[in-house]
C-alpha positions as CSV (number, residue, x, y, z in Angstrom):
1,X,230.3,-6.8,101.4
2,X,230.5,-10.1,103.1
3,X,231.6,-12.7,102.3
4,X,231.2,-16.7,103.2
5,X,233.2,-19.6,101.8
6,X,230.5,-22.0,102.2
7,X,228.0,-20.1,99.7
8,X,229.1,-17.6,97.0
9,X,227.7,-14.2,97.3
10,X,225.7,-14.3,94.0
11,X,223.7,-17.6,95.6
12,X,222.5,-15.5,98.6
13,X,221.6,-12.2,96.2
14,X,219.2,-14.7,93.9
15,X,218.0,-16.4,97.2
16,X,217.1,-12.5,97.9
17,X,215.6,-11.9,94.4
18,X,213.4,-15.1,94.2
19,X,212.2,-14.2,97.8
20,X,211.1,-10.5,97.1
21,X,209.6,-12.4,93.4
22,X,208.0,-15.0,95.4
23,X,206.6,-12.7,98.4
24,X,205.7,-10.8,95.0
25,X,203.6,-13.3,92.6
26,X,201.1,-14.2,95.3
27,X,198.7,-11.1,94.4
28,X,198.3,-12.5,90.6
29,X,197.0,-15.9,92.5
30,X,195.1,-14.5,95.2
31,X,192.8,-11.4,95.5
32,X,192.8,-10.8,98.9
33,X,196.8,-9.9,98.5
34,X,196.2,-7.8,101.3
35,X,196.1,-11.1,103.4
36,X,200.5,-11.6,103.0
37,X,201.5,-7.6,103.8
38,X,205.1,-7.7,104.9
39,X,206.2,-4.7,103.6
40,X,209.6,-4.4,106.2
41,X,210.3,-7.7,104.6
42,X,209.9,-6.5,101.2
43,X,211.9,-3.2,101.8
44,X,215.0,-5.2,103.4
45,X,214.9,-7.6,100.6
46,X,215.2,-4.8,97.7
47,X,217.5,-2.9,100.0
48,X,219.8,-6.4,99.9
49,X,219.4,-6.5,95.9
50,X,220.0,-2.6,95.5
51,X,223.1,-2.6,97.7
52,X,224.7,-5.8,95.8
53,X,224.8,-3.6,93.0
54,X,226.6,-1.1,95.2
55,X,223.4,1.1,95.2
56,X,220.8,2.7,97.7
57,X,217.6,2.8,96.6
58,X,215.4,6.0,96.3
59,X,212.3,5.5,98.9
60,X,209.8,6.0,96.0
61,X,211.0,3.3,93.8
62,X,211.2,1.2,97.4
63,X,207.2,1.9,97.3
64,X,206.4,1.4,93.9
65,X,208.7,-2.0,93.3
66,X,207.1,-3.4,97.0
67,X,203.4,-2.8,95.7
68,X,203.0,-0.5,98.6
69,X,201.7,3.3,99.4
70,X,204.3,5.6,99.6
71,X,203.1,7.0,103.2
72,X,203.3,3.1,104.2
73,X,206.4,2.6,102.8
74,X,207.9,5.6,105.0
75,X,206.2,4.5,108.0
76,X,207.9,1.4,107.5
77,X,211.5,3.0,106.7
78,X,211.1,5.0,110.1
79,X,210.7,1.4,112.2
80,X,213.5,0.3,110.2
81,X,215.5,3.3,110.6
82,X,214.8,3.1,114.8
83,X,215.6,-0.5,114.9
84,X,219.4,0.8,113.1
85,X,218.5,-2.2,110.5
86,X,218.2,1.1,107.9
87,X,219.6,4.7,107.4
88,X,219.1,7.2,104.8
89,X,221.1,9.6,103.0
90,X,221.2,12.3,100.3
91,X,222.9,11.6,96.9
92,X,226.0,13.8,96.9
93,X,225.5,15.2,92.9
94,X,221.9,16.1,93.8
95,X,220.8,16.8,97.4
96,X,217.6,16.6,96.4
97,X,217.6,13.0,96.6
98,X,217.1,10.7,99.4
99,X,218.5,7.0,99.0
100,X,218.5,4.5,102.0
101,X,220.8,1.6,102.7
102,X,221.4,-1.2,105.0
103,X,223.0,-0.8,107.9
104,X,226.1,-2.8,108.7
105,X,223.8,-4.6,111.5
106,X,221.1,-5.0,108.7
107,X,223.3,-6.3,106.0
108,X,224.6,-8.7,108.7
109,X,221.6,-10.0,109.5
110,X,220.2,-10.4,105.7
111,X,223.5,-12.2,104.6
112,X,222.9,-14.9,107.5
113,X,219.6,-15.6,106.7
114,X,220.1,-15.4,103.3
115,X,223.0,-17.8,103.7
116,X,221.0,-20.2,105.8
117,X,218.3,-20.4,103.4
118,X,221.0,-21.1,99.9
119,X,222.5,-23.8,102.0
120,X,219.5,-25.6,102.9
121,X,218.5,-24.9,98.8
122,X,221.7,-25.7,97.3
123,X,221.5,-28.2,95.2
124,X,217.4,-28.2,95.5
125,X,216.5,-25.3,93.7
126,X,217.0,-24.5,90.5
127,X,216.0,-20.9,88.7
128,X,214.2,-21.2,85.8
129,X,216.5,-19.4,82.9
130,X,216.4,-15.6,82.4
């Protein structure tokens, strides 16, 4: 994991999860939800989360939790996958499952935005309480 001695690693992961809720909430505002589709956004975003919980993320949970058909979802994985900002792998205790990560490239790249975005927020923003 990376790390940055500017902003702490748990600012950039809820940066990440108010982004994905965010990006999320507009459907229960607007009805044409359809409108803000950025379902490569959504997937990197939950792929950030999963993987700062030292996990992957199964590609049918990526589709359900991103509001988005699973044949979407895939197509979406594949651009991903051929832009090396994804990869995916089978679990080792049941092959049967497929999980996908961040690459290191994509992890890179999330974790500088990320960080750009707390540091212009710190101090701003302030989560409501869990």
């Amino acid at each position: 994991m990376l790390r940055s001695s500017a902003i702490d690693q748990n600012a950039i992961i809820r940066t990440a999860r108010r982004l994905f809720e965010e990006r999320q909430s507009r459907s229960d505002h607007f009805p044409l939800h359809d409108l803000f589709g950025e379902p490569a956004w959504d997937i990197l975003l939950l792929l950030f989360i999963a993987q700062a919980k030292g996990k992957g993320a199964k590609i049918e949970n990526l589709s359900i939790t991103s509001k988005i058909p699973a044949r979407q979802a895939l197509r979406w994985l594949e651009k991903l996958e051929s832009r090396q900002m994804v990869f995916a792998y089978r679990d080792e205790d049941n092959p049967d499952e497929v999980f996908v990560r961040l690459t290191f490239e994509g992890r890179s790249s999330m974790t500088r935005y990320l960080q750009q975005i707390s540091r212009r927020e710190k101090g701003k923003y302030q989560p409501s309480p869990s």
